[in-house]
C-alpha positions in Angstrom: -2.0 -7.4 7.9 -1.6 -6.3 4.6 -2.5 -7.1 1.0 0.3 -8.4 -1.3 -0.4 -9.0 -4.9 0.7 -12.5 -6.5 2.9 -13.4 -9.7 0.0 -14.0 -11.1 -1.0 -10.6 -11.5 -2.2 -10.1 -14.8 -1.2 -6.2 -14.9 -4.4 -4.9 -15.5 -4.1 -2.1 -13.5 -8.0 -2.6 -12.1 -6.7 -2.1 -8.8 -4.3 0.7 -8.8 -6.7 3.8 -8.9 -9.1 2.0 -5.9 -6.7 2.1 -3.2 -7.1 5.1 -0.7 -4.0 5.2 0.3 -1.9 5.0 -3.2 -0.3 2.1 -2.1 -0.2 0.1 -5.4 2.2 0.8 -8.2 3.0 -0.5 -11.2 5.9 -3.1 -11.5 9.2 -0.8 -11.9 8.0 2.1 -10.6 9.7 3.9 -7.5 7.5 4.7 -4.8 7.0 7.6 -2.2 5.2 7.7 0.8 3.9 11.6 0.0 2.3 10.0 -3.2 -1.6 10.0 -2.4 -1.0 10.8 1.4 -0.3 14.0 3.5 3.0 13.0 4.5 5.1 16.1 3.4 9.5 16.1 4.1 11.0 14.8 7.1 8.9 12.4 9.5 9.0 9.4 11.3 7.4 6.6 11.0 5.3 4.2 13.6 7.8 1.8 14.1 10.4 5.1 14.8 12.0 5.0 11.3 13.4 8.8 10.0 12.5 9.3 6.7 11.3 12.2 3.8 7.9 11.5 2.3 9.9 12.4 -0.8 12.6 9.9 -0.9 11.8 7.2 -4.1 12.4 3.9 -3.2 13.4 0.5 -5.2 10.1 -1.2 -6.6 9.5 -4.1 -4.5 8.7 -5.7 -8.0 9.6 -5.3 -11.2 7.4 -7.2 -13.5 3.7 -6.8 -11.6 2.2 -4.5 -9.8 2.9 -4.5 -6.1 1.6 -3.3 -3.1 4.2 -1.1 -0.3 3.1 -2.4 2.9 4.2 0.2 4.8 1.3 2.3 3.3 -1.5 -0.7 2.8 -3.9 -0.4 5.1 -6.1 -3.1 3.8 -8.8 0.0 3.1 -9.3 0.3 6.6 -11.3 3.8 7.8 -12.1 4.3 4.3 -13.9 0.7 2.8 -15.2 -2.7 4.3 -13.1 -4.6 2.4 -9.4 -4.4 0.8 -10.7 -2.6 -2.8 -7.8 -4.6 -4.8 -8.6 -7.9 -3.7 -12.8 -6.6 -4.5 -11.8 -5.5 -8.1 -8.5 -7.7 -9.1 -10.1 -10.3 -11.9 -8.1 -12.9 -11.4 -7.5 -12.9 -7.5 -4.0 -12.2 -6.7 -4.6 -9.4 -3.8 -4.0 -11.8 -1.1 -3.3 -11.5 2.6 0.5 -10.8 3.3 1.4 -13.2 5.9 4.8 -11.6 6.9 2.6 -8.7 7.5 0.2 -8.6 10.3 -1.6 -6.2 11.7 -4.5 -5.3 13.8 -7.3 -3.6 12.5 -6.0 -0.6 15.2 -3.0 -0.8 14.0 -4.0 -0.3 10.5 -6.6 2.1 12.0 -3.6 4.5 13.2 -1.4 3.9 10.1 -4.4 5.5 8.1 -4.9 8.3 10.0 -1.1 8.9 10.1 -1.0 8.9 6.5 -3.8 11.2 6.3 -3.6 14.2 8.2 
């Protein structure tokens, strides 16, 4: 599964520069999946999605920082535990229900991400 971050998110940017994978972004901010990865132009995804590692997308918030699923790989390969949810002061880096994963699957998404 992945780690979400909660309206309670105070924005103080503790976790943003702990996450391998350069999954967290400030609330506003487009996002990229070539940003902190090796994902260069045209690929395709796990699930079988085309896309270009550098397309910007919408922020998936605009008032906190958030967390892009699709690159969250809850530290896996890299730490024991998700580094947000280890450094966040006030808690909010919490399981994402509506997304689950096995620790395999996060396993491959990592090493996708990082040729």
């Amino acid at each position: 599964m992945a780690i979400k971050i909660t309206d309670e998110c105070i924005n103080c940017g503790a976790c943003e520069p702990e996450c391998p994978n350069n999954a967290i972004y400030e609330g506003g901010n487009e996002w990229r999946f070539a940003d902190g990865t090796g994902l260069k132009g045209d690929f395709t995804t796990l699930k079988g999605e085309g896309m270009n590692a550098d397309e910007a997308h919408v922020p998936v918030a605009m008032d906190v920082y958030y967390i892009v699923s699709d690159k969250c790989t809850e530290c896996v390969g890299f730490h024991d535990e998700p580094q947000c949810a280890a450094v966040c002061p006030v808690d909010c880096c919490i399981d994402d229900e509506n997304h689950r994963e096995s620790k395999d699957e996060l396993l491959a998404k990592k090493t996708f991400m990082h040729l």
